[in-house]
OpenMM code with the backbone's topology and positions (N, CA, C; nanometers):
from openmm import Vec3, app, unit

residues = "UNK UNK UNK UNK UNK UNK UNK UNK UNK UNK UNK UNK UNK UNK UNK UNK UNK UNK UNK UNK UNK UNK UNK UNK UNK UNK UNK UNK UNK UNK UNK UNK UNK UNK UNK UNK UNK UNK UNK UNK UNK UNK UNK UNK UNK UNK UNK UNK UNK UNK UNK UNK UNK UNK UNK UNK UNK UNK UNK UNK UNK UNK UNK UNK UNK UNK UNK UNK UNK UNK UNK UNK UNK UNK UNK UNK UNK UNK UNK UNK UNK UNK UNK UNK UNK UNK UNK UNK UNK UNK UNK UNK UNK UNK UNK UNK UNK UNK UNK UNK UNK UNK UNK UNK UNK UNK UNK UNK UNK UNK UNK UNK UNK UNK".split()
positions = [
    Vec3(2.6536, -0.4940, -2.2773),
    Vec3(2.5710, -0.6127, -2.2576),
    Vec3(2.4345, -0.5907, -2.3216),
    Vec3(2.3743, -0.6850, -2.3898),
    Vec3(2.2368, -0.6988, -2.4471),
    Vec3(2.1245, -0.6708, -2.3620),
    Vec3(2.0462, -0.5998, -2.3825),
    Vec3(1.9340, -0.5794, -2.2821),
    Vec3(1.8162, -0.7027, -2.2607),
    Vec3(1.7989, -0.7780, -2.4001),
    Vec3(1.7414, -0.8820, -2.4120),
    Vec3(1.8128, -1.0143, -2.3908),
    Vec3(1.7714, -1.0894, -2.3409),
    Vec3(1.8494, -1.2407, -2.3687),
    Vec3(1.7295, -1.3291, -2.3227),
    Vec3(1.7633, -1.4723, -2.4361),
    Vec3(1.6583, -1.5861, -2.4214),
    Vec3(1.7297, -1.7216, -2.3752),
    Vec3(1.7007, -1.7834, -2.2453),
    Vec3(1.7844, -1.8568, -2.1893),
    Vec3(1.9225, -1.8556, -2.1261),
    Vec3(1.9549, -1.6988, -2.0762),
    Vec3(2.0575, -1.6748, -2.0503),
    Vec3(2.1779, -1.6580, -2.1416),
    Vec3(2.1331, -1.6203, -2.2698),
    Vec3(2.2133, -1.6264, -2.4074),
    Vec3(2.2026, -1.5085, -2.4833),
    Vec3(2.3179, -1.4317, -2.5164),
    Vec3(2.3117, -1.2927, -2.5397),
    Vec3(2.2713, -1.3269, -2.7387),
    Vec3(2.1536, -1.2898, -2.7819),
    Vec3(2.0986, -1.2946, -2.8906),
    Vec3(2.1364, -1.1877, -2.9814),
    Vec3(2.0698, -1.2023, -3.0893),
    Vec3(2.0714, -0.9993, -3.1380),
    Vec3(1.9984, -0.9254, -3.1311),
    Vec3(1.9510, -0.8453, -3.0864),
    Vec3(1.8495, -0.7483, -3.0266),
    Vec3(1.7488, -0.7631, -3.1596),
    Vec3(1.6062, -0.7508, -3.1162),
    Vec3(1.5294, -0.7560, -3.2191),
    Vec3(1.4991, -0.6113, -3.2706),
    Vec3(1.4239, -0.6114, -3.3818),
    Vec3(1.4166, -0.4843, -3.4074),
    Vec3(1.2626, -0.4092, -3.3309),
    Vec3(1.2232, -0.5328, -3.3577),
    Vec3(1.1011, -0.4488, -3.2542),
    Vec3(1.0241, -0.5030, -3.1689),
    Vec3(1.0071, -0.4486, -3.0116),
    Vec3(1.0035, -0.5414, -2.8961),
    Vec3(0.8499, -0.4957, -2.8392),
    Vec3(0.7590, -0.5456, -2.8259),
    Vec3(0.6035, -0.5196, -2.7619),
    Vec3(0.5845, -0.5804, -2.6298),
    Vec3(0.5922, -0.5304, -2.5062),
    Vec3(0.6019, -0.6028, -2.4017),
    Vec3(0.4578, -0.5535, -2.3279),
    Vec3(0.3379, -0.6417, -2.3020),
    Vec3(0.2409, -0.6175, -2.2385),
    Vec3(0.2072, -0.7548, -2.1379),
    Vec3(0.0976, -0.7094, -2.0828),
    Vec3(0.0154, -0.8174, -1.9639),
    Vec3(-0.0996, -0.8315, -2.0284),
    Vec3(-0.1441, -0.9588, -2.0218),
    Vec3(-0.2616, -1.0595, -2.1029),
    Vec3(-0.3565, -1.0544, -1.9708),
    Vec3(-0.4733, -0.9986, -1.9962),
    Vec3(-0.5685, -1.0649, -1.8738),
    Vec3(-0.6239, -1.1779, -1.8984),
    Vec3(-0.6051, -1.2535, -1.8283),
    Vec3(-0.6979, -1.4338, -1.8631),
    Vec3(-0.8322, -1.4229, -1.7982),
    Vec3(-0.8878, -1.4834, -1.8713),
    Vec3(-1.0486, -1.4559, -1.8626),
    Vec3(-1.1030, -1.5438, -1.9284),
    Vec3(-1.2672, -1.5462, -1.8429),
    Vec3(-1.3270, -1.6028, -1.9629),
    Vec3(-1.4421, -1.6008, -1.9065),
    Vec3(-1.5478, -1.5935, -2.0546),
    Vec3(-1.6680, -1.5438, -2.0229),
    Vec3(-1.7590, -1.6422, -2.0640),
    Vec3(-1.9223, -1.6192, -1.9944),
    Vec3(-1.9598, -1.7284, -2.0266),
    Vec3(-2.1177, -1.6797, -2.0057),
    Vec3(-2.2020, -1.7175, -2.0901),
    Vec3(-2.3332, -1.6612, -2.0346),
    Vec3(-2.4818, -1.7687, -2.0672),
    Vec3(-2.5263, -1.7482, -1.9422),
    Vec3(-2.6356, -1.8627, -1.9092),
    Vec3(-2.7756, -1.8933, -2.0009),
    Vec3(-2.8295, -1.9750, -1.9783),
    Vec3(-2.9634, -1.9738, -2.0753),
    Vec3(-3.0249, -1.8752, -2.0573),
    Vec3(-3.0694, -1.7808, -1.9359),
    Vec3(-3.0980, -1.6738, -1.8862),
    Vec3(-3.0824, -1.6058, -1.9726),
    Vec3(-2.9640, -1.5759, -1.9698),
    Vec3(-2.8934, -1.4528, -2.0827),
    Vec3(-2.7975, -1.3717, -1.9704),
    Vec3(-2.7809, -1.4603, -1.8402),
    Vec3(-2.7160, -1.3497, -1.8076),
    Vec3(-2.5315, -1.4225, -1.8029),
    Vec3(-2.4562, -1.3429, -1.7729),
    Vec3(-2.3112, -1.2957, -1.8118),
    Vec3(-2.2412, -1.3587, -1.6752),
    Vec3(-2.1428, -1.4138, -1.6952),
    Vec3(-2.0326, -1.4259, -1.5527),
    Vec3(-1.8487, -1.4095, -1.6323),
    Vec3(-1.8123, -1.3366, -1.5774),
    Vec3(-1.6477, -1.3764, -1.6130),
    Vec3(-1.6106, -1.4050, -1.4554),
    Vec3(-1.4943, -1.4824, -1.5352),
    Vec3(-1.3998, -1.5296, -1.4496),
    Vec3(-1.2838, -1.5011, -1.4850),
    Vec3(-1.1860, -1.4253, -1.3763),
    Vec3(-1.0560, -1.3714, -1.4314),
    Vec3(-0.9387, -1.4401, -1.3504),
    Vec3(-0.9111, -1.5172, -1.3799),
    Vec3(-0.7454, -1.5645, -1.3491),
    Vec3(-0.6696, -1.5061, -1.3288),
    Vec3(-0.6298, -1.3466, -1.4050),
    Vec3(-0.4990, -1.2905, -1.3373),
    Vec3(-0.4373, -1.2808, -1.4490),
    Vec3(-0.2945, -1.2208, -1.4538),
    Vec3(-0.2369, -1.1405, -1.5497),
    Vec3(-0.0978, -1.2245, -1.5751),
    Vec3(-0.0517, -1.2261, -1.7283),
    Vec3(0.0349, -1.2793, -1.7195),
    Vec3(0.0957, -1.2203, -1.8528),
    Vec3(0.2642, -1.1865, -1.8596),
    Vec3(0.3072, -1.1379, -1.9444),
    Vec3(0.3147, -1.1771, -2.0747),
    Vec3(0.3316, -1.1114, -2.2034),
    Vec3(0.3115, -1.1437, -2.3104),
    Vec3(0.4408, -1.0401, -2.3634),
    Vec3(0.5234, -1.0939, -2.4978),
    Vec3(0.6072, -0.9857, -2.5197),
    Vec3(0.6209, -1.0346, -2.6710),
    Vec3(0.5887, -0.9600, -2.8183),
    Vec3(0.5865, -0.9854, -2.9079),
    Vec3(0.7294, -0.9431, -2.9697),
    Vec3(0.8014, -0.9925, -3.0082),
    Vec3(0.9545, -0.9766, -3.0988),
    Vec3(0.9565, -0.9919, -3.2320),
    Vec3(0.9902, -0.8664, -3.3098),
    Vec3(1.0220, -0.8914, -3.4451),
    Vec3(1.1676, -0.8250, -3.5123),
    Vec3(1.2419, -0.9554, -3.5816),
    Vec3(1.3769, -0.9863, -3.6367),
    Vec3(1.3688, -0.9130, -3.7856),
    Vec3(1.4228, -0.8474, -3.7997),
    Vec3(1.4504, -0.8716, -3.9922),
    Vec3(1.5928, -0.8415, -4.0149),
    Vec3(1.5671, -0.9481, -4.1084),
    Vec3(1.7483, -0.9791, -4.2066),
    Vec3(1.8223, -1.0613, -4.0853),
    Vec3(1.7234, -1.1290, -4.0726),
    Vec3(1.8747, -1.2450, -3.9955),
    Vec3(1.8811, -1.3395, -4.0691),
    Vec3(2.0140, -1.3615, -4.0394),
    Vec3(2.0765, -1.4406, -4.1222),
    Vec3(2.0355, -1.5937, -4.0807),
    Vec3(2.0612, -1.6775, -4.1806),
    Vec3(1.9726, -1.8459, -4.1746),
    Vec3(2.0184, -1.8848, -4.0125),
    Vec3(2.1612, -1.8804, -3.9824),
    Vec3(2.2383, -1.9418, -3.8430),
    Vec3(2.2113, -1.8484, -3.7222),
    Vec3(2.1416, -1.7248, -3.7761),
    Vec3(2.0787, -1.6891, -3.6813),
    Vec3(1.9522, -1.6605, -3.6523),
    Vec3(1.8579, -1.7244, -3.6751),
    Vec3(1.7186, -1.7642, -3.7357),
    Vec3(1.6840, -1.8895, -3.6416),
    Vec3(1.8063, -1.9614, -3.7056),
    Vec3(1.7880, -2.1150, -3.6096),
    Vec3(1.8330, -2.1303, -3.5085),
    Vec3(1.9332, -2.0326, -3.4797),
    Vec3(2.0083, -2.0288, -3.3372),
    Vec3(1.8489, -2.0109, -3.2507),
    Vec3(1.7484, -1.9130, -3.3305),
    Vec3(1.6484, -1.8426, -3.2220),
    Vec3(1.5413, -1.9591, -3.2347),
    Vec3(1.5151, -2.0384, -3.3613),
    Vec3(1.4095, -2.0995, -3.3383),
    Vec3(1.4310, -2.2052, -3.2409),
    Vec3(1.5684, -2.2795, -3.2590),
    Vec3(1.5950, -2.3457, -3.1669),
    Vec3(1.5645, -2.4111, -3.0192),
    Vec3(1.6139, -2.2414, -2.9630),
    Vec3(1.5492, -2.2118, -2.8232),
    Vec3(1.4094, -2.1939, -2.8282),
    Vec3(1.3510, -2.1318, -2.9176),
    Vec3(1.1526, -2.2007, -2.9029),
    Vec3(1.1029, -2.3328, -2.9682),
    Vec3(1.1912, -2.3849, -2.9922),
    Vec3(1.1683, -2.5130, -2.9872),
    Vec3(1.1767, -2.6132, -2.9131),
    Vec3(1.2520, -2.5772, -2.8164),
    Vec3(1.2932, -2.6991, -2.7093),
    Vec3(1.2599, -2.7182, -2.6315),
    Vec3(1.1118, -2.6240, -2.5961),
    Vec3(1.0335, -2.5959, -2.4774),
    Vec3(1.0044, -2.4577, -2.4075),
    Vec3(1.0422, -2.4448, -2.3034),
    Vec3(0.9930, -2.3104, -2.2061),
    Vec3(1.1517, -2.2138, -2.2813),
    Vec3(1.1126, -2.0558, -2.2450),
    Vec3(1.2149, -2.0333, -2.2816),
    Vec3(1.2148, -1.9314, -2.1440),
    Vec3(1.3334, -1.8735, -2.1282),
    Vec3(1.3457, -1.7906, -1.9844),
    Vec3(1.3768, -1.6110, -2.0577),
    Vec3(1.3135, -1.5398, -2.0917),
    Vec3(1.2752, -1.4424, -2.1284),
    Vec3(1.3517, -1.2840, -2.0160),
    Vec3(1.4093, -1.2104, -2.0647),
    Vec3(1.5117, -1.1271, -1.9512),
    Vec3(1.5298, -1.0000, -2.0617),
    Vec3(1.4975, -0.8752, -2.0492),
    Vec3(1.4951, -0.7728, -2.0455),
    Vec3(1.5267, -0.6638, -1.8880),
    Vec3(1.6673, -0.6279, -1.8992),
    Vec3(1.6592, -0.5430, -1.8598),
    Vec3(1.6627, -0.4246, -1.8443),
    Vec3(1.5704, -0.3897, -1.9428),
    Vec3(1.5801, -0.2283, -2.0181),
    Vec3(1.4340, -0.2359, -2.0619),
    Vec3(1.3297, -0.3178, -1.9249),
    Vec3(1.1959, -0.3129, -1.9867),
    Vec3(1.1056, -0.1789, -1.9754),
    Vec3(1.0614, -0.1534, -2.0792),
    Vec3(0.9388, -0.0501, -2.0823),
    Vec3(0.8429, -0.0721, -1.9551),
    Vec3(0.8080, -0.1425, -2.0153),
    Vec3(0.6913, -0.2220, -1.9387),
    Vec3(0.6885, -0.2272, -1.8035),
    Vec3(0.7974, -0.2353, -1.7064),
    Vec3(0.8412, -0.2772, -1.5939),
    Vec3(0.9066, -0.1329, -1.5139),
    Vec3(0.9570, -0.0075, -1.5912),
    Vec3(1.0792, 0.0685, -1.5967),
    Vec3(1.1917, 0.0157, -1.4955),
    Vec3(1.2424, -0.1050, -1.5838),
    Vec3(1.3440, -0.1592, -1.5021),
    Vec3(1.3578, -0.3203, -1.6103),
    Vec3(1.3719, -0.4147, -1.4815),
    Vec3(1.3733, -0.5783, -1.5677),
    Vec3(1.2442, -0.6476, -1.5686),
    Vec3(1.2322, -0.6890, -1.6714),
    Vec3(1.0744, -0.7619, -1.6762),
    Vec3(1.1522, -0.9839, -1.7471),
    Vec3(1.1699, -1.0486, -1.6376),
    Vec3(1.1899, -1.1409, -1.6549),
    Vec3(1.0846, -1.2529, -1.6093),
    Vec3(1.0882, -1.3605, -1.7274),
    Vec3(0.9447, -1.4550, -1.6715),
    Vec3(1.0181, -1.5821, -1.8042),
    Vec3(0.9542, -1.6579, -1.7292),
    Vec3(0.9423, -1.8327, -1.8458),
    Vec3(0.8189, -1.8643, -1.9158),
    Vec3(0.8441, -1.8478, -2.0123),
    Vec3(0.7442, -1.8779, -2.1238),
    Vec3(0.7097, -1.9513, -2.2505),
    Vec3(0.6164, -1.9831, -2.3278),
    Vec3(0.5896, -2.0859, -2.4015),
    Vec3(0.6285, -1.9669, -2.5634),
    Vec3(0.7051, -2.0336, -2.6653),
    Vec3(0.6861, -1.9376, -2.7717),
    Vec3(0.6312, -1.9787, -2.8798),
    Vec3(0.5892, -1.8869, -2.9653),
    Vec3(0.5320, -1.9351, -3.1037),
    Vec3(0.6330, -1.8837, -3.2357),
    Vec3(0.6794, -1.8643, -3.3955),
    Vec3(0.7753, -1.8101, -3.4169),
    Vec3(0.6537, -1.8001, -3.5916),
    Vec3(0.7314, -1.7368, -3.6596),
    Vec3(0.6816, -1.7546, -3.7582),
    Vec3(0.8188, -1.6902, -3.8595),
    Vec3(0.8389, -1.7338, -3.9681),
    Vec3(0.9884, -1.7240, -4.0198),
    Vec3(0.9107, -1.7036, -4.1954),
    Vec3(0.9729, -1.6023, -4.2962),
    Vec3(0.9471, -1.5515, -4.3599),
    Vec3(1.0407, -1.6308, -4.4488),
    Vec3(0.9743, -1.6173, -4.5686),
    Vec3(1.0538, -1.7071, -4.6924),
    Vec3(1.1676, -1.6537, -4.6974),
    Vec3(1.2678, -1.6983, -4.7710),
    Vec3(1.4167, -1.6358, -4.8499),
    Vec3(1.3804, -1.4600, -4.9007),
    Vec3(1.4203, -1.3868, -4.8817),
    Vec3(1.3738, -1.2811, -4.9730),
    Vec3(1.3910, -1.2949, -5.1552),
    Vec3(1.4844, -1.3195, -5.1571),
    Vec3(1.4838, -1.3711, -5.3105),
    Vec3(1.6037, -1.4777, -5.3145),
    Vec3(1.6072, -1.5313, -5.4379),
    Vec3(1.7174, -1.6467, -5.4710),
    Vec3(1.8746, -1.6055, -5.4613),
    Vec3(1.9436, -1.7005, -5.3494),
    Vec3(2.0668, -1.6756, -5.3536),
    Vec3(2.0964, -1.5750, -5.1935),
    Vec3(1.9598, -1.5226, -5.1585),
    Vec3(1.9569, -1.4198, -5.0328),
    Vec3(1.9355, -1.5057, -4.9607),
    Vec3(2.0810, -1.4965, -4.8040),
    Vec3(1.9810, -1.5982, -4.6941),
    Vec3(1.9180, -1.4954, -4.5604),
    Vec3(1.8556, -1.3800, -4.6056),
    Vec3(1.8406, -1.3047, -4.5105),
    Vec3(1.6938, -1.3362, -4.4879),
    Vec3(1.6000, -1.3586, -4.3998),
    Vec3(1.4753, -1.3941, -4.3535),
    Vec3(1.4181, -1.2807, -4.2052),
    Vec3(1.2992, -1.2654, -4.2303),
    Vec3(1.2470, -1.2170, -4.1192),
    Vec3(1.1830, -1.2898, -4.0404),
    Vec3(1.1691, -1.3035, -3.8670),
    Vec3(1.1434, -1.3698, -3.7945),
    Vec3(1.0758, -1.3117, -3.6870),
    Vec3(0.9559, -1.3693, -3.6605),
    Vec3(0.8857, -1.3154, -3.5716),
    Vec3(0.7692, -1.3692, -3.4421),
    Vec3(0.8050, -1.3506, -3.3430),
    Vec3(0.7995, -1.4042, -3.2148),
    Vec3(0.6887, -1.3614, -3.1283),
    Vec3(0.6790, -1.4490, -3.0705),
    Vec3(0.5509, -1.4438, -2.9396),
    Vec3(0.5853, -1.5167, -2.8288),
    Vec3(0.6184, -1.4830, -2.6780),
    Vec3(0.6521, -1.5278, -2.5679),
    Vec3(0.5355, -1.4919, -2.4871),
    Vec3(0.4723, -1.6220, -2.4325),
    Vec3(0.3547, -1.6321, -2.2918),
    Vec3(0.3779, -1.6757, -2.2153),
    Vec3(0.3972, -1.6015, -2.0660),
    Vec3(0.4478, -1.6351, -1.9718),
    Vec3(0.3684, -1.7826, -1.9470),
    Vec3(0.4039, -1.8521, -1.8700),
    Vec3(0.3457, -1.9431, -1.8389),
    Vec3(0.2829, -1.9836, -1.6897),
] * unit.nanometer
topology = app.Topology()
chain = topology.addChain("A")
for resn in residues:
    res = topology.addResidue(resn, chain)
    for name in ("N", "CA", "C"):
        topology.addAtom(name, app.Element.getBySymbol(name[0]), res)
């Protein structure tokens, strides 16, 4: 079984997986000059990068970050030493053709918990 899956859908493992916690914050400082943050709290972040997938599997993935929230499941997380699962918003960014006639593309991902 896949250690990763997006939406309950066994994908192809990426080649390289970055799983951290985002502190939300934000800072702000007065006419004074003096400083206040405000921290909201922590929320997961997990960066994914694909190479050489193929076009039908490119779109199989953009797909699912396209259609909204995606449900994010590792259970073989670093991060967690165990499962690190959460719903999140994604961003993707997809690499030209490598050359003419090649449909192999690199693809690369950003999941924020939400």
């Amino acid at each position: 079984m896949n250690p990763i899956t997006l939406n309950a859908v066994a994908i192809r493992q990426p080649t390289r997986v970055r799983e951290n916690q985002d502190q939300i914050q934000t800072d702000q400082v007065s006419i004074s000059g003096s400083r206040q943050r405000d921290r909201m709290g922590k929320k997961n972040r997990v960066d994914l990068s694909w190479e050489y997938l193929s076009t039908v599997e490119a779109r199989t993935i953009m797909d699912m970050f396209e259609a909204g929230t995606v449900d994010y499941v590792n259970t073989l997380s670093d991060a967690t030493a165990g499962t690190l699962a959460f719903t999140g918003l994604a961003t993707f960014e997809k690499s030209d053709y490598l050359s003419s006639g090649d449909t192999l593309v690199i693809l690369n991902a950003t999941i924020l918990e939400v």
